[in-house]
MARLUM-294584 format. One record per residue: x negated, y negated, z of N, C-alpha, C in turn; residue number from 1. Coordinates in steps of 0.1 Angstrom, whole numbers, padded with zeros to 4 digits, always signed. Example, Ala and Ser with C-alpha at 12.3 -4.5 7.8 and 13.67 -1.06 7.14 Angstrom:
BEGIN
{n.c1->-0132&n.c2->+0057&n.c3->+0078&ca.c1->-0123&ca.c2->+0045&ca.c3->+0078&c.c1->-0132&c.c2->+0033&c.c3->+0078&k->1} $
{n.c1->-0128&n.c2->+0022&n.c3->+0071&ca.c1->-0137&ca.c2->+0011&ca.c3->+0071&c.c1->-0129&c.c2->+0000&c.c3->+0079&k->2} $
//
This chain:
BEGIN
{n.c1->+0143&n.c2->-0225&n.c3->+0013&ca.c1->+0130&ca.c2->-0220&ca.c3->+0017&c.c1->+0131&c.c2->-0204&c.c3->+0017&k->1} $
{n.c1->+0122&n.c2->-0198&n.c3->+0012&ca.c1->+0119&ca.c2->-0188&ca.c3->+0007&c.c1->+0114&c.c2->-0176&c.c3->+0022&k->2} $
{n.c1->+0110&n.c2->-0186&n.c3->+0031&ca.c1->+0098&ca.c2->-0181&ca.c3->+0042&c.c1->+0108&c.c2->-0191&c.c3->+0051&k->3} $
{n.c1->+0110&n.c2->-0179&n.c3->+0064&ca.c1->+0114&ca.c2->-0187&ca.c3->+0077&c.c1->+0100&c.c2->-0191&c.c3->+0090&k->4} $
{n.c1->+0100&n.c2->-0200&n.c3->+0083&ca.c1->+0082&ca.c2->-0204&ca.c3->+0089&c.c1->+0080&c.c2->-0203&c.c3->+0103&k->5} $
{n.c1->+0094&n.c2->-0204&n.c3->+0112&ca.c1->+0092&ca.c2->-0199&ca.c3->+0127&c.c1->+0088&c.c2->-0187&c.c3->+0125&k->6} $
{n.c1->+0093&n.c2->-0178&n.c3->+0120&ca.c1->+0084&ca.c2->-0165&ca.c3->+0120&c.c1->+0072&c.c2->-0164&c.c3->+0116&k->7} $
{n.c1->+0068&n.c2->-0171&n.c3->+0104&ca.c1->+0057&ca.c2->-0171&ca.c3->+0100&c.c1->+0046&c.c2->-0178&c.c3->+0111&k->8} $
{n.c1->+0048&n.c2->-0186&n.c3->+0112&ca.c1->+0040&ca.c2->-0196&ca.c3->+0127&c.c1->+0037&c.c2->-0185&c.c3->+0137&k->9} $
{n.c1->+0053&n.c2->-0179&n.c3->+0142&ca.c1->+0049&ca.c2->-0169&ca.c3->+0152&c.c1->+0039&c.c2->-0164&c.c3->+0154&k->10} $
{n.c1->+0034&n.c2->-0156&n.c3->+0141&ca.c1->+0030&ca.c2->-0143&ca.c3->+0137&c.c1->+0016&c.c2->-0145&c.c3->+0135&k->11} $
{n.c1->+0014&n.c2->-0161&n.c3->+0131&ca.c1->-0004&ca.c2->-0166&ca.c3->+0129&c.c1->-0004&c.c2->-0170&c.c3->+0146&k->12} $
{n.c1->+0006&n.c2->-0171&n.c3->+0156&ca.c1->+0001&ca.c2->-0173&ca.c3->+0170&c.c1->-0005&c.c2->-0157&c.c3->+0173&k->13} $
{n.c1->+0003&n.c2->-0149&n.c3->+0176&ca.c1->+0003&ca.c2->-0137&ca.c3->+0180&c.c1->-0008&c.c2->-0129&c.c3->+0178&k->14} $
{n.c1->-0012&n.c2->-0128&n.c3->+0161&ca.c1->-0019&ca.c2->-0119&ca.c3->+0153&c.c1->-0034&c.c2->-0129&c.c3->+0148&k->15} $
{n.c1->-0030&n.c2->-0140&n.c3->+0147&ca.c1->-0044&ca.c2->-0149&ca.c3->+0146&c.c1->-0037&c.c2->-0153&c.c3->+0127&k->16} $
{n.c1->-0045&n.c2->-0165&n.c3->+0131&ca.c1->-0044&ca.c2->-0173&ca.c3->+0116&c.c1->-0053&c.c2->-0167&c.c3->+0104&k->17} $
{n.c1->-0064&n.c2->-0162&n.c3->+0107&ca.c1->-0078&ca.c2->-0157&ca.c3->+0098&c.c1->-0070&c.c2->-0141&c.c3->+0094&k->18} $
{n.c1->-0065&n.c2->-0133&n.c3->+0107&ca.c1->-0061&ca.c2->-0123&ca.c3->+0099&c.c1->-0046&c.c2->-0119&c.c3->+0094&k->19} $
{n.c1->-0037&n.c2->-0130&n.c3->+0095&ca.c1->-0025&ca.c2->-0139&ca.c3->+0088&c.c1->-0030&c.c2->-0133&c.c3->+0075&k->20} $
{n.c1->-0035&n.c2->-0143&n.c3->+0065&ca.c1->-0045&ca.c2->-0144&ca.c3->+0060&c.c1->-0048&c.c2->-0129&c.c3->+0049&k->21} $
{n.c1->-0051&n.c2->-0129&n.c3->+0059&ca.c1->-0058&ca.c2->-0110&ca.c3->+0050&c.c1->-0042&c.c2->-0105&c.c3->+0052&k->22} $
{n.c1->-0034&n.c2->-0104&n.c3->+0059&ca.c1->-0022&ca.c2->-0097&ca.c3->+0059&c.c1->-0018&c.c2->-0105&c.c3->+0044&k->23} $
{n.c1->-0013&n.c2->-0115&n.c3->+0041&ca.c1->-0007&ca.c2->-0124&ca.c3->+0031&c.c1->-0015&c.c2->-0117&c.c3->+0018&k->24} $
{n.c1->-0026&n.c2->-0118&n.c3->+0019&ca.c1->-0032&ca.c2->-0115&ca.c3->+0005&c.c1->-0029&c.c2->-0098&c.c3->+0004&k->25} $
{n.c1->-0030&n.c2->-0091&n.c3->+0011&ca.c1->-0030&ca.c2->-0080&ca.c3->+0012&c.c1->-0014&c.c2->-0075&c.c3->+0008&k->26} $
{n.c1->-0006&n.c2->-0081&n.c3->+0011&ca.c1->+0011&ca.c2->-0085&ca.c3->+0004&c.c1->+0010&c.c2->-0086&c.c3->-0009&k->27} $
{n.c1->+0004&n.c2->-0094&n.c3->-0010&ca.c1->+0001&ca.c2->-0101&ca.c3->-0025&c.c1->-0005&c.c2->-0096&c.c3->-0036&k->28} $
{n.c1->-0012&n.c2->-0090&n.c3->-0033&ca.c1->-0019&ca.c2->-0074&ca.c3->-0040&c.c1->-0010&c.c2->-0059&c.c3->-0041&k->29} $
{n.c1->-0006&n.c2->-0059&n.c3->-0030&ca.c1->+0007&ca.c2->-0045&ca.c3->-0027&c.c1->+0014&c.c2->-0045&c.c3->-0033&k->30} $
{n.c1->+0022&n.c2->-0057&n.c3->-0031&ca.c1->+0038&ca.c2->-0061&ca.c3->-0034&c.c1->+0039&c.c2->-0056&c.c3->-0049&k->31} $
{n.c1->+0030&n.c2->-0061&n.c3->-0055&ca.c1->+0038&ca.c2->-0059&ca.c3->-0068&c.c1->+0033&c.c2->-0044&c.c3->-0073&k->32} $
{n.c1->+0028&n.c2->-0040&n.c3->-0070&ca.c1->+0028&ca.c2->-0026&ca.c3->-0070&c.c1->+0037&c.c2->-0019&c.c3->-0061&k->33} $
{n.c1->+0043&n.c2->-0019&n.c3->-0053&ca.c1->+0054&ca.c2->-0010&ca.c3->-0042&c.c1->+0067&c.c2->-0016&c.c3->-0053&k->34} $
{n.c1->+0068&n.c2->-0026&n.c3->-0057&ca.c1->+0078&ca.c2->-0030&ca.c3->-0065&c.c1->+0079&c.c2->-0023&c.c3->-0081&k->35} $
{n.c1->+0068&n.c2->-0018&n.c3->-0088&ca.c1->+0067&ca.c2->-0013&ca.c3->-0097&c.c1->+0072&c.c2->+0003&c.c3->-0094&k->36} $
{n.c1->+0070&n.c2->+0005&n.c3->-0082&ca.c1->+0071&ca.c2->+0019&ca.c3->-0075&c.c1->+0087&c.c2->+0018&c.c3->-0077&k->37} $
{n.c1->+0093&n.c2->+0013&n.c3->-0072&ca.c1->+0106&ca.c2->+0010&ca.c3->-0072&c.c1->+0112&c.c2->+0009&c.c3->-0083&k->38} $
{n.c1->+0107&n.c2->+0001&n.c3->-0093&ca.c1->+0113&ca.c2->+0005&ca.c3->-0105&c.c1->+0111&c.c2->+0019&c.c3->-0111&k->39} $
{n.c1->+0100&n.c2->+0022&n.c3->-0108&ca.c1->+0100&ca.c2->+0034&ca.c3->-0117&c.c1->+0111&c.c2->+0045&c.c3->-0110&k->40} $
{n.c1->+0112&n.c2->+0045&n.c3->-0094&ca.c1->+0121&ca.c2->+0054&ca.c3->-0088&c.c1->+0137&c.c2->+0053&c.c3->-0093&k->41} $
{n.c1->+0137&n.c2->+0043&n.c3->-0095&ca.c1->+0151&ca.c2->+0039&ca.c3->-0100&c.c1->+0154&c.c2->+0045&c.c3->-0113&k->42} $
{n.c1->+0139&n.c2->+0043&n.c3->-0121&ca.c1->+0143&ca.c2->+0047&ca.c3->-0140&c.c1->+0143&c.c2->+0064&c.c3->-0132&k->43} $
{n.c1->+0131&n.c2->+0068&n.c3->-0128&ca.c1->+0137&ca.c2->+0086&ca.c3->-0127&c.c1->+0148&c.c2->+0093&c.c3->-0117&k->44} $
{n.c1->+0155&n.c2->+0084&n.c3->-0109&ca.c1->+0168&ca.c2->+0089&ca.c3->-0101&c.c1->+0160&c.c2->+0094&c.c3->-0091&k->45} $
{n.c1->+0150&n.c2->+0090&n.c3->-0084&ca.c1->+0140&ca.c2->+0094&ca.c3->-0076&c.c1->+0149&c.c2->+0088&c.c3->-0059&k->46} $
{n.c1->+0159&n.c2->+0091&n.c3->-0055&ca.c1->+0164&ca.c2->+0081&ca.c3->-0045&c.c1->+0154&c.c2->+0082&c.c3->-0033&k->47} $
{n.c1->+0145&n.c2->+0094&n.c3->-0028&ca.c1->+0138&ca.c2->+0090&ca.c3->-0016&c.c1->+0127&c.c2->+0083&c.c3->-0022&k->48} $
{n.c1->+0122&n.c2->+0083&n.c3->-0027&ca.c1->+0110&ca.c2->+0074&ca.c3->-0030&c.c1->+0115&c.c2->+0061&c.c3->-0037&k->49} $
{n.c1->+0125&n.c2->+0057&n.c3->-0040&ca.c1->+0131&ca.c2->+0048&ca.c3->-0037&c.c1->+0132&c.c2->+0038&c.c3->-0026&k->50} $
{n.c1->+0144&n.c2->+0049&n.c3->-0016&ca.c1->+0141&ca.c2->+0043&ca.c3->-0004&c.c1->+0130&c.c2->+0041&c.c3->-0001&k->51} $
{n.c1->+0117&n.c2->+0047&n.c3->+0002&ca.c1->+0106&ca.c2->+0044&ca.c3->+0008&c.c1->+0101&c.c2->+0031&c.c3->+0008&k->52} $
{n.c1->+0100&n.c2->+0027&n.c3->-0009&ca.c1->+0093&ca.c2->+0019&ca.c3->-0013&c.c1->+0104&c.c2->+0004&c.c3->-0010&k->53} $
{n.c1->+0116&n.c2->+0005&n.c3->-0010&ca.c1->+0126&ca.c2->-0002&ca.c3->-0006&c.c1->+0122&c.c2->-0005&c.c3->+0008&k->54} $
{n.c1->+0124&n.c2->+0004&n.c3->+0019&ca.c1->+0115&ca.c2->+0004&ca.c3->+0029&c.c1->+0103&c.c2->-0008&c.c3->+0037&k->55} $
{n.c1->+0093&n.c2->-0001&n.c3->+0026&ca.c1->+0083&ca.c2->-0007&ca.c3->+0028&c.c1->+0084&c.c2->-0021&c.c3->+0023&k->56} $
{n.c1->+0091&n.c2->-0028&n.c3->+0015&ca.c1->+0088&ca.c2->-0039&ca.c3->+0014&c.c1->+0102&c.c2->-0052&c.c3->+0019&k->57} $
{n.c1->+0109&n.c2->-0040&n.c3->+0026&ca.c1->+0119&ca.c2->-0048&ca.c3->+0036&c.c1->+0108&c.c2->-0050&c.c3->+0051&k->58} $
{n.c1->+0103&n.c2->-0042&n.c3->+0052&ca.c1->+0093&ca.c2->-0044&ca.c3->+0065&c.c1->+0082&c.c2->-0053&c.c3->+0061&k->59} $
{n.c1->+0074&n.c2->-0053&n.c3->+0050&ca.c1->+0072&ca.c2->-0062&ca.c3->+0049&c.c1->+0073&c.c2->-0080&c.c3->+0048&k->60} $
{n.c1->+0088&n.c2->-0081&n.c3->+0045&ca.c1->+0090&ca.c2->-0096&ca.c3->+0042&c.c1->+0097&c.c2->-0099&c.c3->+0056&k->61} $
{n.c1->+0099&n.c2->-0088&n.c3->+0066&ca.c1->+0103&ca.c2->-0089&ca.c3->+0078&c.c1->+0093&c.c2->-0096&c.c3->+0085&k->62} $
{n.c1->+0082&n.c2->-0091&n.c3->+0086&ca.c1->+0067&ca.c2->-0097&ca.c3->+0095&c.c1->+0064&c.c2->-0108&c.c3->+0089&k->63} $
{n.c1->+0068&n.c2->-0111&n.c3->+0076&ca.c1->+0062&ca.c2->-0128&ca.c3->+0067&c.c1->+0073&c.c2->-0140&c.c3->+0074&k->64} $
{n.c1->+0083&n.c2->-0136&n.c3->+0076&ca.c1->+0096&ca.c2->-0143&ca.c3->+0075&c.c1->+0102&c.c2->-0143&c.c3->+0063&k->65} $
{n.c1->+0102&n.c2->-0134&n.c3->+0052&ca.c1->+0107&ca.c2->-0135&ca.c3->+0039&c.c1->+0123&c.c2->-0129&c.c3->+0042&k->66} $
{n.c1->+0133&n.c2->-0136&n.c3->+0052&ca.c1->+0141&ca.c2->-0134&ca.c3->+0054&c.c1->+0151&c.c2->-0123&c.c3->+0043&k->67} $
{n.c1->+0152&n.c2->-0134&n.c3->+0037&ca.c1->+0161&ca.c2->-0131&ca.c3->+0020&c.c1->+0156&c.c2->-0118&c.c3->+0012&k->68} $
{n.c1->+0139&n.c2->-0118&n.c3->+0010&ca.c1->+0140&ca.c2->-0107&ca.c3->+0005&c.c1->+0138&c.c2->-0099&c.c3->+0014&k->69} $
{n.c1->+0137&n.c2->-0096&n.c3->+0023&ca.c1->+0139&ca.c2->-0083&ca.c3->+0034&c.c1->+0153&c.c2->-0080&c.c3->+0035&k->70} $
{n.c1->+0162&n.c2->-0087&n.c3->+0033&ca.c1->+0176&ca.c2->-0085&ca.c3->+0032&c.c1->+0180&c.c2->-0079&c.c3->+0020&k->71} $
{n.c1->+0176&n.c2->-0082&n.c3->+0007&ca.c1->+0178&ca.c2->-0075&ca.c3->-0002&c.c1->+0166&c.c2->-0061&c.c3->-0005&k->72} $
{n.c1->+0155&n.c2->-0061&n.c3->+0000&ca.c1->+0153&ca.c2->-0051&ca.c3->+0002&c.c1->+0158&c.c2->-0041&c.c3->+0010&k->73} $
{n.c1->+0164&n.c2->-0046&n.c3->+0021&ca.c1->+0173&ca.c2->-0035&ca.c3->+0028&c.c1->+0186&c.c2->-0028&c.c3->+0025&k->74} $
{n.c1->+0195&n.c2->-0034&n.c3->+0017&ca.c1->+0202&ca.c2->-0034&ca.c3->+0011&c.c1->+0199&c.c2->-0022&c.c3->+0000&k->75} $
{n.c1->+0187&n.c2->-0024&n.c3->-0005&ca.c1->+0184&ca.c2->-0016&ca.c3->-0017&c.c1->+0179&c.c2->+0001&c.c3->-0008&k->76} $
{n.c1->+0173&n.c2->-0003&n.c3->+0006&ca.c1->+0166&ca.c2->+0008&ca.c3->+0009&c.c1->+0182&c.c2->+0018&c.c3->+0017&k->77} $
{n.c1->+0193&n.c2->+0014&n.c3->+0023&ca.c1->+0205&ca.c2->+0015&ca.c3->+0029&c.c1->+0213&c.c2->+0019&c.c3->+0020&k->78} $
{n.c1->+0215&n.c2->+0013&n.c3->+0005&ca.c1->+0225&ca.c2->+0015&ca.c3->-0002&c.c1->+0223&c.c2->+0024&c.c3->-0015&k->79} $
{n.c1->+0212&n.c2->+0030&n.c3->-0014&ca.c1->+0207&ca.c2->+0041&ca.c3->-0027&c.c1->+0201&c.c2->+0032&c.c3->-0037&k->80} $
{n.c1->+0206&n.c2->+0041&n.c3->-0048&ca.c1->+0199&ca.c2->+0039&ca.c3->-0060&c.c1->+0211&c.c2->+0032&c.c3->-0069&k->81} $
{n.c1->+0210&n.c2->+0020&n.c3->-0070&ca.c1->+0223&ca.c2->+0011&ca.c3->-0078&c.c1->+0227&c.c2->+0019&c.c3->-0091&k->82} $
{n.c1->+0237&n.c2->+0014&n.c3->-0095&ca.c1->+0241&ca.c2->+0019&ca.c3->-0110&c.c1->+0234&c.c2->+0012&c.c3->-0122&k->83} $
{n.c1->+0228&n.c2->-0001&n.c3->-0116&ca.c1->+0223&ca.c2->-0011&ca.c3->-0128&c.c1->+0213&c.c2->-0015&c.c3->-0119&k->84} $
{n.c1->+0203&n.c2->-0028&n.c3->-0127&ca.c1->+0189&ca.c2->-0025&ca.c3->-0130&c.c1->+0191&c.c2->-0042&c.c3->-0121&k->85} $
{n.c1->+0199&n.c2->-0052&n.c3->-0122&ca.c1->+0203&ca.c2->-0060&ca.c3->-0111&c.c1->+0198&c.c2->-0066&c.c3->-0102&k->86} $
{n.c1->+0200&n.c2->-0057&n.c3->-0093&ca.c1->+0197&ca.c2->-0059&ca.c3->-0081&c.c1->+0182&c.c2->-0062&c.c3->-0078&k->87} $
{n.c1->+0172&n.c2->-0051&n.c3->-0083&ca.c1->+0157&ca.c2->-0051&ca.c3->-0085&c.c1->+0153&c.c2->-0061&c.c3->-0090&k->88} $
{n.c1->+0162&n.c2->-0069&n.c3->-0099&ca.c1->+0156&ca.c2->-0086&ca.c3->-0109&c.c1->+0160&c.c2->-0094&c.c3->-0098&k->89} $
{n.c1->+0169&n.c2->-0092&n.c3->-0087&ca.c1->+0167&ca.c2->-0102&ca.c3->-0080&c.c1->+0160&c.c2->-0101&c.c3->-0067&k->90} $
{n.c1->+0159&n.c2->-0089&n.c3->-0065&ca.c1->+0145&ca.c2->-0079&ca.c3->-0054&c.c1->+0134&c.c2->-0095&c.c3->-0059&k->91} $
{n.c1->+0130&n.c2->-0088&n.c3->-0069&ca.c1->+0116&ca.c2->-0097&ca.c3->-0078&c.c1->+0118&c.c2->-0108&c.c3->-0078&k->92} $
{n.c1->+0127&n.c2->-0118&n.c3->-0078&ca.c1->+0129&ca.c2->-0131&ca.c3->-0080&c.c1->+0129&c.c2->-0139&c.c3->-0063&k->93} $
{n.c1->+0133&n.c2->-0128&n.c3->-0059&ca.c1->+0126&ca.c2->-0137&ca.c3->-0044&c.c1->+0117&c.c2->-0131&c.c3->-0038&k->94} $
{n.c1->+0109&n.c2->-0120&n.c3->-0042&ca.c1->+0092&ca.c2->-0116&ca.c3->-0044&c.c1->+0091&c.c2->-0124&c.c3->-0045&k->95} $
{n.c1->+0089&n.c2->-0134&n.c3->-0057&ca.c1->+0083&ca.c2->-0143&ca.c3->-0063&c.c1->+0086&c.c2->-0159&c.c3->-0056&k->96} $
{n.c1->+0092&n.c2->-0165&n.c3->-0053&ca.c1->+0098&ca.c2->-0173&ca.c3->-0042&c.c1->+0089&c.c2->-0174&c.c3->-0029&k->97} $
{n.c1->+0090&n.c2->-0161&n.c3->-0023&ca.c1->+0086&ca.c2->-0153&ca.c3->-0008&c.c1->+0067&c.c2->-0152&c.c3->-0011&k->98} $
{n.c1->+0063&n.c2->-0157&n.c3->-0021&ca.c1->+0053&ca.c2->-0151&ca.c3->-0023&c.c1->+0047&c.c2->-0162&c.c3->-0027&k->99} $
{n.c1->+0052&n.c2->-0171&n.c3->-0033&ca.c1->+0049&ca.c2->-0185&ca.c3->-0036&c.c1->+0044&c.c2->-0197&c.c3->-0023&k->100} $
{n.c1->+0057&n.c2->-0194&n.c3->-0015&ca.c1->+0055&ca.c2->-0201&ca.c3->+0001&c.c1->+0044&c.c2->-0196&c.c3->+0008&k->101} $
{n.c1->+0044&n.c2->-0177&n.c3->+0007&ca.c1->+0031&ca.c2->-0176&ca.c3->+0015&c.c1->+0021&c.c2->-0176&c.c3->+0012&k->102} $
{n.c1->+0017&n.c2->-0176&n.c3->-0001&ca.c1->+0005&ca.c2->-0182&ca.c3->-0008&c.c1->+0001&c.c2->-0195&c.c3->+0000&k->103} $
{n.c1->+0009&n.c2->-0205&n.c3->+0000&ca.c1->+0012&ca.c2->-0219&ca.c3->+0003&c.c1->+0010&c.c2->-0221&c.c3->+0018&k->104} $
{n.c1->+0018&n.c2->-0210&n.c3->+0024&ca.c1->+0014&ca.c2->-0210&ca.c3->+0040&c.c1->+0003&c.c2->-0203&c.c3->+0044&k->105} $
{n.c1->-0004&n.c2->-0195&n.c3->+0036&ca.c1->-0016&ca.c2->-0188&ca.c3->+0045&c.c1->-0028&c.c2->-0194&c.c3->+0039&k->106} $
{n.c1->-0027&n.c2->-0202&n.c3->+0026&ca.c1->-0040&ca.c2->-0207&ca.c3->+0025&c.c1->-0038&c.c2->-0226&c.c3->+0021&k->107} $
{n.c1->-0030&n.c2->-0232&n.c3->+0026&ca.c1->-0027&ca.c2->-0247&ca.c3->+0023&c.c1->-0030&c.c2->-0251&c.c3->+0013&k->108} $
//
């Protein structure tokens, strides 16, 4: 599982299921743009806008329950700017996982 759905549950108690919802799509629209941001920081040696965008999308998979990729986005946002290209295919591969479930969890 991609999504630690106690968190996820949490978060539609707390914040409401309807605007869950608009958070998830609004991920889903971002994401791959803050991720493109990231690659590109990486092609220009850009390490703070790196981090940022590392950042921002470890905080985000934090509030989803996207455990895994918030761990390797933190990793990426903590550990610089890698030597190889790596790490970021697998950033994306559990985007895509993490993104799959919450599709699946915010709209059934």
């Amino acid at each position: 599982m991609a999504i630690d759905t106690s968190i996820f549950r949490e978060l539609q108690e707390t914040a409401g299921a309807d605007f869950v919802v608009e958070l998830v799509d609004t991920f889903l629209q971002e994401g791959p743009r803050i991720i493109a941001d990231l690659r590109a920081a990486w092609h220009e040696k850009s390490a703070d806008r790196f981090r940022r965008a590392a950042h921002s999308l470890k905080s985000n998979g934090m509030t989803f329950g996207a455990t895994d990729f918030a761990a390797l986005a933190r990793q990426l946002e903590t550990g610089g700017l890698p030597d190889d290209i790596e790490p970021l295919d697998n950033l994306q591969r559990a985007f895509d996982a993490a993104t799959a479930e919450l599709k699946e969890l915010a709209h059934g």
